[in-house]
Biopython code that builds the backbone (N, CA, C, O; Angstrom):
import numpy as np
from Bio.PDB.StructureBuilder import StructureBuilder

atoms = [
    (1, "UNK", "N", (47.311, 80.905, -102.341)),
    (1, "UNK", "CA", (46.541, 81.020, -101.117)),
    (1, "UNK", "C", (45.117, 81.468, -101.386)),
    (1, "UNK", "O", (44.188, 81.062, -100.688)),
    (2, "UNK", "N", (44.965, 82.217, -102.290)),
    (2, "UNK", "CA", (43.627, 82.583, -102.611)),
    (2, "UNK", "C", (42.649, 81.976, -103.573)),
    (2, "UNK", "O", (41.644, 82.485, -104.070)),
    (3, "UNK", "N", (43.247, 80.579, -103.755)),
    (3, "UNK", "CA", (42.564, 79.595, -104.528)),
    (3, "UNK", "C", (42.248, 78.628, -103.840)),
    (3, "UNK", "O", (41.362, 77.866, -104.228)),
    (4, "UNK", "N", (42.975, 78.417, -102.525)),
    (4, "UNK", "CA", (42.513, 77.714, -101.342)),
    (4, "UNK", "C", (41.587, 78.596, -100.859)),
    (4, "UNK", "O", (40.504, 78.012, -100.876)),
    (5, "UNK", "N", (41.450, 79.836, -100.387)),
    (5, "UNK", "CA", (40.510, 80.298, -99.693)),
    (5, "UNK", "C", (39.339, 80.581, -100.796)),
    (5, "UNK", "O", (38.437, 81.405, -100.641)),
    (6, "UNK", "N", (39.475, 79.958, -101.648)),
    (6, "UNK", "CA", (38.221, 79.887, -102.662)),
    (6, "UNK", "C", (37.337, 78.499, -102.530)),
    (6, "UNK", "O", (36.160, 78.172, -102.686)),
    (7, "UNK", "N", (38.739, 77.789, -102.104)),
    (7, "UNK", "CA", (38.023, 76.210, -101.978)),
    (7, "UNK", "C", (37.535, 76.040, -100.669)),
    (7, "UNK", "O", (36.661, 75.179, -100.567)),
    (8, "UNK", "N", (37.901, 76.695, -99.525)),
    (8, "UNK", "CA", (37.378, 76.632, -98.263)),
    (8, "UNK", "C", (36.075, 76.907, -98.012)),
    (8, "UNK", "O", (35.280, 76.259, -97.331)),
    (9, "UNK", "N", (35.779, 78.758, -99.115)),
    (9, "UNK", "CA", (34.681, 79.254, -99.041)),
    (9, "UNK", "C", (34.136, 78.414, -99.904)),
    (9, "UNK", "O", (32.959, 78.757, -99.792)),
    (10, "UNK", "N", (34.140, 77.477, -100.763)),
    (10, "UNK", "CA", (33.101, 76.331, -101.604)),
    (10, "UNK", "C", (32.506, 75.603, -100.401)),
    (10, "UNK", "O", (31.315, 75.297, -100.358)),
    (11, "UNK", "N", (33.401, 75.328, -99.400)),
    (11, "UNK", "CA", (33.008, 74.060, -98.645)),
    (11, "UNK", "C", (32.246, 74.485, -97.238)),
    (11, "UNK", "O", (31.637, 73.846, -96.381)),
    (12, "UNK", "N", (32.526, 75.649, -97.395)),
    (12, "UNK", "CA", (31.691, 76.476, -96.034)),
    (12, "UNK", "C", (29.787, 76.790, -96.885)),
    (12, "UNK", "O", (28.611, 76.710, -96.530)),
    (13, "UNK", "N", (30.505, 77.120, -98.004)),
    (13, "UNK", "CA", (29.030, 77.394, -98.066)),
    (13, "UNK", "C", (28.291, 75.955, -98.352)),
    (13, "UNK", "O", (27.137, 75.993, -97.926)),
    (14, "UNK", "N", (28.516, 75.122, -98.750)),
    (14, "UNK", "CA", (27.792, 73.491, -99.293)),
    (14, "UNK", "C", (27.453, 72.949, -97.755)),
    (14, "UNK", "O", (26.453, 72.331, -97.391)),
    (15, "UNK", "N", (28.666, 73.399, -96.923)),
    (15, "UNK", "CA", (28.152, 72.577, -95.717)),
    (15, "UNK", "C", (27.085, 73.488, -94.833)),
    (15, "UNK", "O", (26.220, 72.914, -94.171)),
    (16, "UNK", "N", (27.193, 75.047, -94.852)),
    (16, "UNK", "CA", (25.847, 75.729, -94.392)),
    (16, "UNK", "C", (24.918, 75.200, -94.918)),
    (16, "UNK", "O", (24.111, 74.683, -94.146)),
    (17, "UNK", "N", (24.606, 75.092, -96.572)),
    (17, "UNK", "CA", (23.527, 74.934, -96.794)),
    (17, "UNK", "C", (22.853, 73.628, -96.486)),
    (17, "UNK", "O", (21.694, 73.393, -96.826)),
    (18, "UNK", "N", (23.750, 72.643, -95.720)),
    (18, "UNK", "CA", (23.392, 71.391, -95.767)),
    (18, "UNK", "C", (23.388, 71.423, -93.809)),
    (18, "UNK", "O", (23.520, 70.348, -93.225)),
    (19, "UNK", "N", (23.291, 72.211, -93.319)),
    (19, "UNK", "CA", (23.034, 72.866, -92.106)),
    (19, "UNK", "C", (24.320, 71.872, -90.972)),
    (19, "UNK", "O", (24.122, 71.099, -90.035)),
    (20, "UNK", "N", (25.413, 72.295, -91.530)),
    (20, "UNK", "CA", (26.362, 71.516, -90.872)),
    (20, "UNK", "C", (27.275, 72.638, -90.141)),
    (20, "UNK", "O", (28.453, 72.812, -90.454)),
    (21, "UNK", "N", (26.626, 73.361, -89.160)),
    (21, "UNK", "CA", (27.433, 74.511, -88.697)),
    (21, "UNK", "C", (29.012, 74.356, -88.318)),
    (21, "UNK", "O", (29.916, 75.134, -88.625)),
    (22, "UNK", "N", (29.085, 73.403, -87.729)),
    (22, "UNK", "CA", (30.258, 73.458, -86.997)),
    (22, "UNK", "C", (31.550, 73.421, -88.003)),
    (22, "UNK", "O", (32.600, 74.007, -87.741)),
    (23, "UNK", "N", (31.327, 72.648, -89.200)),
    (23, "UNK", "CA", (32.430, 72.060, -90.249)),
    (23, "UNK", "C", (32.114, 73.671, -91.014)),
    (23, "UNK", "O", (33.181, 74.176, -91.361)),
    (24, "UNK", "N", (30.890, 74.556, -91.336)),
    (24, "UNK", "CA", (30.821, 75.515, -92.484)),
    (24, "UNK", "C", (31.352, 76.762, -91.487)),
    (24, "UNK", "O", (31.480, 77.839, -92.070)),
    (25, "UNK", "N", (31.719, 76.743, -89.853)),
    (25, "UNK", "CA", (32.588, 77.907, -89.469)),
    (25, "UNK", "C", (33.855, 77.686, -89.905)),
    (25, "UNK", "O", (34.414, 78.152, -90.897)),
    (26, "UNK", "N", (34.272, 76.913, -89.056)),
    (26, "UNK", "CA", (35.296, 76.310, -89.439)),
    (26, "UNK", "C", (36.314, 76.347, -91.095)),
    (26, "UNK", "O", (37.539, 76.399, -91.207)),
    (27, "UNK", "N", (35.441, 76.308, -92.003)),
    (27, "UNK", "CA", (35.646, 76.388, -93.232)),
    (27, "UNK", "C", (35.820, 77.921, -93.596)),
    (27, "UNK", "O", (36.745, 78.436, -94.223)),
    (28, "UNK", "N", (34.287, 78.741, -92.846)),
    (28, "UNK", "CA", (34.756, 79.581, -93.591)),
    (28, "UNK", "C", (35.786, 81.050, -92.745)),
    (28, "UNK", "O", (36.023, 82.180, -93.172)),
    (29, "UNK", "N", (36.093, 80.528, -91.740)),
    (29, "UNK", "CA", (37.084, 81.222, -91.092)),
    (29, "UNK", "C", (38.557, 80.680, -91.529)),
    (29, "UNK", "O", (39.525, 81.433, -91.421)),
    (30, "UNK", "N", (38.669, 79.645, -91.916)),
    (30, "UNK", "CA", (39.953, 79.445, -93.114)),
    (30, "UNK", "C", (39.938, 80.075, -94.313)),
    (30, "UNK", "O", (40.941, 80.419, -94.937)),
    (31, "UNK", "N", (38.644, 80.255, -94.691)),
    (31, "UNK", "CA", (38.951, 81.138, -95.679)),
    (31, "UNK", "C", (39.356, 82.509, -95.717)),
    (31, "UNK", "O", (40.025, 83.114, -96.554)),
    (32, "UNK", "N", (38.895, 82.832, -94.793)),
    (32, "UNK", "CA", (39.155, 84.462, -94.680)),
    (32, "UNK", "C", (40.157, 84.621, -93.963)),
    (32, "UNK", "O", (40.356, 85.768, -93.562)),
    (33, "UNK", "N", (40.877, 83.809, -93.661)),
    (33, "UNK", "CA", (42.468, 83.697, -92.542)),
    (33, "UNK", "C", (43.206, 83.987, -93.739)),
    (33, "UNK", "O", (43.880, 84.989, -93.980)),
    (34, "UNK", "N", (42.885, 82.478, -94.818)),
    (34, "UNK", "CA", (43.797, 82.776, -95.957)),
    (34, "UNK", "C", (43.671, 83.430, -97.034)),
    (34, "UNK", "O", (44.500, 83.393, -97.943)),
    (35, "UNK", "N", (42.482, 84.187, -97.048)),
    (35, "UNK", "CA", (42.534, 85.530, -98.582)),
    (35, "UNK", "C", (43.238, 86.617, -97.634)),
    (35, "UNK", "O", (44.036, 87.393, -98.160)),
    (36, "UNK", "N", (42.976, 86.707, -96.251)),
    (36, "UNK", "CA", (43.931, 88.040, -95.634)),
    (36, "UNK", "C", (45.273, 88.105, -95.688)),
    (36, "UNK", "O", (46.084, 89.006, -95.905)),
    (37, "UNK", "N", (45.350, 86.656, -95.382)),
    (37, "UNK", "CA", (47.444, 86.139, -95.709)),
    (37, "UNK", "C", (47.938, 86.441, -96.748)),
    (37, "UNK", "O", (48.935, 87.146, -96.904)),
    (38, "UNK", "N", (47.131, 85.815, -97.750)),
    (38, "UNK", "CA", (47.352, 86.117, -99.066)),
    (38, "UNK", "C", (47.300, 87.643, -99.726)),
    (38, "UNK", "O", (47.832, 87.878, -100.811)),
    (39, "UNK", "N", (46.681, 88.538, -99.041)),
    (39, "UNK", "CA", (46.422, 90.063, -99.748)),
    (39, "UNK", "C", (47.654, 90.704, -98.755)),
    (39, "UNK", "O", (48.426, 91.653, -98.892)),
    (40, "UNK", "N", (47.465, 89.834, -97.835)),
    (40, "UNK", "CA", (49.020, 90.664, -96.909)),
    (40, "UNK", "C", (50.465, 90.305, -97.761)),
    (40, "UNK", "O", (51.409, 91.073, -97.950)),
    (41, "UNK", "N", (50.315, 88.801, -98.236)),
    (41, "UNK", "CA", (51.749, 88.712, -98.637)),
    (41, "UNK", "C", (51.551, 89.274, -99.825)),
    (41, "UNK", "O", (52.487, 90.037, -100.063)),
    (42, "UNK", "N", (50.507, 89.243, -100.962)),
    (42, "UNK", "CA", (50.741, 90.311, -102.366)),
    (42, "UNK", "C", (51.620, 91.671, -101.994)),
    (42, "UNK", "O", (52.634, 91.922, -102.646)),
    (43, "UNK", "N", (51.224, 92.448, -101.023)),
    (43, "UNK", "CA", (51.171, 93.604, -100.311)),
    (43, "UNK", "C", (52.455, 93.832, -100.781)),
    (43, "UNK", "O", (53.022, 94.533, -101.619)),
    (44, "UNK", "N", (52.790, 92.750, -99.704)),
    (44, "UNK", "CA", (54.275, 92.703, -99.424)),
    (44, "UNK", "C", (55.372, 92.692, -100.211)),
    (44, "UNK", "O", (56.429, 93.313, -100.103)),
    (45, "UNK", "N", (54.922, 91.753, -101.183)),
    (45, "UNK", "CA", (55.693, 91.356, -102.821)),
    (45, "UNK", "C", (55.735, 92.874, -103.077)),
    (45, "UNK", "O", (56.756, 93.561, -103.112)),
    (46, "UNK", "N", (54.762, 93.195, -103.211)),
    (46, "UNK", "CA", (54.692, 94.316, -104.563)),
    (46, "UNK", "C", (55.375, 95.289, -103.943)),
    (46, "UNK", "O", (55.847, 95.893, -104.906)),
    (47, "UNK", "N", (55.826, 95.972, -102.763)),
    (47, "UNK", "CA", (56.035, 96.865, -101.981)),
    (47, "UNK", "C", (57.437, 96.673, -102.364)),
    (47, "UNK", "O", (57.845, 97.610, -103.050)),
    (48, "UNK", "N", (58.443, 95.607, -102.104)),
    (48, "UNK", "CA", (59.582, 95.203, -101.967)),
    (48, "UNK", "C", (59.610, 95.306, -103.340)),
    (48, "UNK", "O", (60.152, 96.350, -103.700)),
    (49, "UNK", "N", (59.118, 94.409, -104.483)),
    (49, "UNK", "CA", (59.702, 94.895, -105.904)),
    (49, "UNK", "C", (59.794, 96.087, -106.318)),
    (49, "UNK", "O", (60.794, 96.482, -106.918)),
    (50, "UNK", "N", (58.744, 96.854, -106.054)),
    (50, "UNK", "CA", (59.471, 97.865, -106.366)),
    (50, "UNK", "C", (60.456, 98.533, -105.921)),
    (50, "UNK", "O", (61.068, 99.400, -106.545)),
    (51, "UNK", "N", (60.733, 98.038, -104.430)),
    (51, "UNK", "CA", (61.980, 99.024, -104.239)),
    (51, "UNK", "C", (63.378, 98.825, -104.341)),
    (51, "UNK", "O", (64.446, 99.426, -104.228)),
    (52, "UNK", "N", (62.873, 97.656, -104.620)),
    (52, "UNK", "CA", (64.648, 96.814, -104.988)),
    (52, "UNK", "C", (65.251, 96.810, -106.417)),
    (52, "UNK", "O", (66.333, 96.244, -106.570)),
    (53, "UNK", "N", (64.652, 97.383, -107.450)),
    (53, "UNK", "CA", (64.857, 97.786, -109.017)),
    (53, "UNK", "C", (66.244, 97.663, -108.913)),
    (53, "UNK", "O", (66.541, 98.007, -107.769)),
    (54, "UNK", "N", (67.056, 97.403, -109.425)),
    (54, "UNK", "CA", (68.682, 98.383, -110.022)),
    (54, "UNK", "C", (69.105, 98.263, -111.403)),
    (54, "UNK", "O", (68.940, 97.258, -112.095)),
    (55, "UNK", "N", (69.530, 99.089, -111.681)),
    (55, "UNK", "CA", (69.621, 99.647, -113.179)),
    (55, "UNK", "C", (70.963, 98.640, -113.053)),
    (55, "UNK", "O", (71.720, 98.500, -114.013)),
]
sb = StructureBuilder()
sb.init_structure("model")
sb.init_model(0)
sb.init_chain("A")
sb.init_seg("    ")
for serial, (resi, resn, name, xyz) in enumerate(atoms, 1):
    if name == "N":
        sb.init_residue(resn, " ", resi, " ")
    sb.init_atom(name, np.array(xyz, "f"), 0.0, 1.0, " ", f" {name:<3s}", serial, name[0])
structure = sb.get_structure()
């Protein structure tokens, strides 16, 4: 997810700079939808592995 929201933020910024507002919001509010998803589900992983260990 955070390699997509790497590629979103590529395409948000190429299309700002090419003054294409509507496609570079758009873009870059996917991006930041999906690095938050993504740092939420790490979160989540890591929280649960550790508590599920058994010897």
């Amino acid at each position: 997810m955070v390699g997509d929201a790497a590629i979103f933020l590529c395409l948000g910024l190429i299309a700002g700079g090419l003054h294409w507002a509507g496609i570079a919001t758009v873009a870059t509010q996917s991006s930041w939808t999906l690095l938050a998803s993504g740092m939420v589900l790490l979160m989540i992983h890591v929280v649960v592995e550790r508590t599920s260990r058994v010897f």
